[in-house]
DOGUNU-727452 format. One record per residue (C-alpha): residue in three letters; y, z, x. Coordinates in steps of 0.1 Angstrom, whole numbers, plus 5000, padded with zeros to 4 digits. Layout:
BEGIN
ALAYZX
...
This chain:
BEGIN
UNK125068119046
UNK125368489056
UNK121368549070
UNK119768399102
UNK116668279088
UNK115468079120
UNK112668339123
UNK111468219089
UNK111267899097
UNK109668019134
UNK106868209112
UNK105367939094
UNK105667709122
UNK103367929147
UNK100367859120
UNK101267649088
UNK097567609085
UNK097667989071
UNK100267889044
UNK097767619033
UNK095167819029
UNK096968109010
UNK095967968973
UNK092567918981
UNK092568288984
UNK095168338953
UNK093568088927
UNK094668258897
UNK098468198913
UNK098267848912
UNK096367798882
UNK098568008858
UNK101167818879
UNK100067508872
UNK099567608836
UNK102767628833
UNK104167348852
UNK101867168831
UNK103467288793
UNK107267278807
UNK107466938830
UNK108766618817
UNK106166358814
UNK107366178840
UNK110666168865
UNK112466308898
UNK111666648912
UNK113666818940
UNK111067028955
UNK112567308976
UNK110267478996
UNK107567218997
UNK105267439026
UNK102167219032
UNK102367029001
UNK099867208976
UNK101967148948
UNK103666828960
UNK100066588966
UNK099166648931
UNK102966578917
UNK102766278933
UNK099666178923
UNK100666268886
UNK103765968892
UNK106566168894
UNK109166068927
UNK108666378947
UNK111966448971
UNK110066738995
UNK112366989012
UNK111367299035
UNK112967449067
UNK109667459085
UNK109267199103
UNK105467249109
UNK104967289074
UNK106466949066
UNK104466769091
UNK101466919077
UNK102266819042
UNK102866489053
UNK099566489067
UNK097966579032
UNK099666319017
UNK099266059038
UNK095266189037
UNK095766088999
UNK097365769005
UNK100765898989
UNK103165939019
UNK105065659011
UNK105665828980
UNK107566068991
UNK110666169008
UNK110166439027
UNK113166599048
UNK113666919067
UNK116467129057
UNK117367479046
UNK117367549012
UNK120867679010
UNK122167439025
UNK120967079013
UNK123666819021
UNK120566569036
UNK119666518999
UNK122466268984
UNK120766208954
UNK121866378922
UNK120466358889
UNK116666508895
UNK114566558860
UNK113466898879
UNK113867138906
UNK111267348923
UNK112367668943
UNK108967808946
UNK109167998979
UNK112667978991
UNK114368228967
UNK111668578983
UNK112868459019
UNK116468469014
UNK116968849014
UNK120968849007
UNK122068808971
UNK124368598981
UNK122168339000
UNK119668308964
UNK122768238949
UNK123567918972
UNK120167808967
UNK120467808932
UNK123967638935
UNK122267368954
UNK119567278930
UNK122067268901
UNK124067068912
UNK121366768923
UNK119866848886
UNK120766678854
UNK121766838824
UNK119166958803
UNK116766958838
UNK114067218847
UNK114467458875
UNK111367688881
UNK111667958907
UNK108768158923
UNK109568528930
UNK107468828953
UNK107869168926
UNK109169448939
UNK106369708926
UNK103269388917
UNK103169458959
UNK102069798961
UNK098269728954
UNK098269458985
UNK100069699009
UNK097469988998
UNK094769729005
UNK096069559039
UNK098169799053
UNK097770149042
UNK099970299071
UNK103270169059
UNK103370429034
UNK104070619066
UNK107070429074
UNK109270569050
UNK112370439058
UNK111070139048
UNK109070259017
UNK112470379006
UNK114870019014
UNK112169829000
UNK112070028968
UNK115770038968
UNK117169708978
UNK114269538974
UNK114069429017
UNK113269629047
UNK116569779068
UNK118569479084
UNK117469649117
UNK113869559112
UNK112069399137
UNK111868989127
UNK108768779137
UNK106868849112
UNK106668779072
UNK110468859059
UNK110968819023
UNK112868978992
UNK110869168968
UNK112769178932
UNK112569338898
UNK111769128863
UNK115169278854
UNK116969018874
UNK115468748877
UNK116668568846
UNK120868728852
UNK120668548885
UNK119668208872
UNK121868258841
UNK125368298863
UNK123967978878
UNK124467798848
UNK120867758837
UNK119167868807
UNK116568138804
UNK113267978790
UNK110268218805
UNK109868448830
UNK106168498838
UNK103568678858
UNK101268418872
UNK098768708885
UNK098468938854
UNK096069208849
UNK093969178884
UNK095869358906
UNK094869268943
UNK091269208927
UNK091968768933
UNK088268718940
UNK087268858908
UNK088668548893
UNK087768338920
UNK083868418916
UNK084368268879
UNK083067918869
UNK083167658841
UNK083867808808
UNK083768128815
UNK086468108842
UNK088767828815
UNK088668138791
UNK089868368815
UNK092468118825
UNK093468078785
UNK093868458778
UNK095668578811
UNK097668278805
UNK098568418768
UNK099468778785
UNK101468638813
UNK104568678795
UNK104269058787
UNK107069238794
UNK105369578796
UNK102969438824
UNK105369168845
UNK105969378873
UNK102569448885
UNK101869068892
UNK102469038926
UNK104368658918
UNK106468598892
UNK107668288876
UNK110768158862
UNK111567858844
UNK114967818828
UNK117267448821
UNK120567348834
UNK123167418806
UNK123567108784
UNK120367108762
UNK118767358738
UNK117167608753
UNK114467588724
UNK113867238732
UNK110967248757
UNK109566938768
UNK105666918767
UNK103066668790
């Protein structure tokens, strides 16, 4: 583990609440998500969930019947996910521990049907921390299991920084490491949201030397920019047909980078990459 990564977890812990809350705000990011969970996940099984936050995604795994194993560093977020699932009647479900994602020993069990890194891999801003991740989910994953990976582009951030914070444009020493490198200068001032920004060009290589399979990489925010409550004003059938077509685009190459989150799903080496396993 080369980065300190204490102040990550001490971000999330000073108001977990706000992590919660984040895709109520981003609604087309966790339905395209769940889209896609939704085509590419087993029917039923284990899932390593890395990066678990305040268990958006893990209350309704659970409640689908898969055995949920619930990993994050934070431990404010963890409490607050156990909170939500015990508000569902599912804690006992689930195991939920505290641990860094590069490093998870805690979690003896090997064999998971899938892994979820949705968060962990855009806080770790060395290469060679993603990497350790990555190792550490393959090797608790069966051959032939699912590993989906949630990324922050590079460039699909530029209309959100424009919006929110127009003066870093002014800060060009950033502007120029983040375009760069993809982070802000190692010197930069931690306490606040620290994360790796990357390009569509390397998400698949980095799962691929990992010894997993490429199967999609997606944007799960195409075509709307920084514009989320112009998709979370829709309703009924109009908003379902919305869903349906930026769900058919996702996969674009020509517009990936502009979504602000983008999505990978790939399988540990040992089965067909073709041979994609639908609910």
């Amino acid at each position: 583990m080369i980065d300190d990564i204490t102040d990550i977890a001490e971000y999330y812990n000073n108001n977990p609440e706000l992590e919660h809350t984040r895709l109520e705000r981003h609604q087309l990011e966790y339905d395209l998500t769940w889209r896609y969970l939704s085509a590419y996940l087993p029917p039923q099984g284990s899932i390593l969930e890395v990066g678990a936050a305040t268990g958006r995604y893990t209350v309704e795994l659970t409640r689908r019947g898969y055995r949920v194993t619930a990993v994050d560093q934070s431990t404010g977020l963890i409490e607050l996910c156990r909170q939500h699932l015990a508000d569902a009647g599912l804690e006992q479900q689930v195991r939920l521990v505290v641990a860094d994602a590069r490093n998870l020993a805690e979690v003896t069990q090997k064999g998971f049907d899938v892994a979820l890194l949705m968060g962990p891999l855009y806080h770790l801003v060395m290469e060679e921390d993603r990497k350790e991740a990555l190792k550490q989910v393959v090797d608790r994953v069966k051959e032939g299991g699912l590993i989906v990976s949630s990324f922050i582009s590079r460039f699909g951030i530029m209309g959100d920084l424009m919006k929110k914070m127009p003066e870093w444009i002014e800060s060009q020493t950033e502007v120029r490491s983040i375009l760069d490198i993809g982070r802000a200068p190692v010197y930069f001032p931690r306490g606040g949201f620290r994360g790796y920004f990357a390009t569509v060009s390397e998400i698949a290589p980095l799962h691929e030397a990992a010894g997993i399979e490429t199967l999609v990489v997606a944007g799960v925010e195409p075509g709307i920019s920084t514009e989320d409550e112009s998709y979370n004003c829709l309703e009924g059938e109009r908003r379902q047909l919305w869903l349906d077509l930026l769900y058919e685009i996702s996969t674009e190459e020509s517009s990936l980078g502009a979504s602000r989150h983008l999505l990978y799903i790939g399988r540990k080496r040992g089965l067909g990459v073709g041979e994609k396993q639908n609910r």
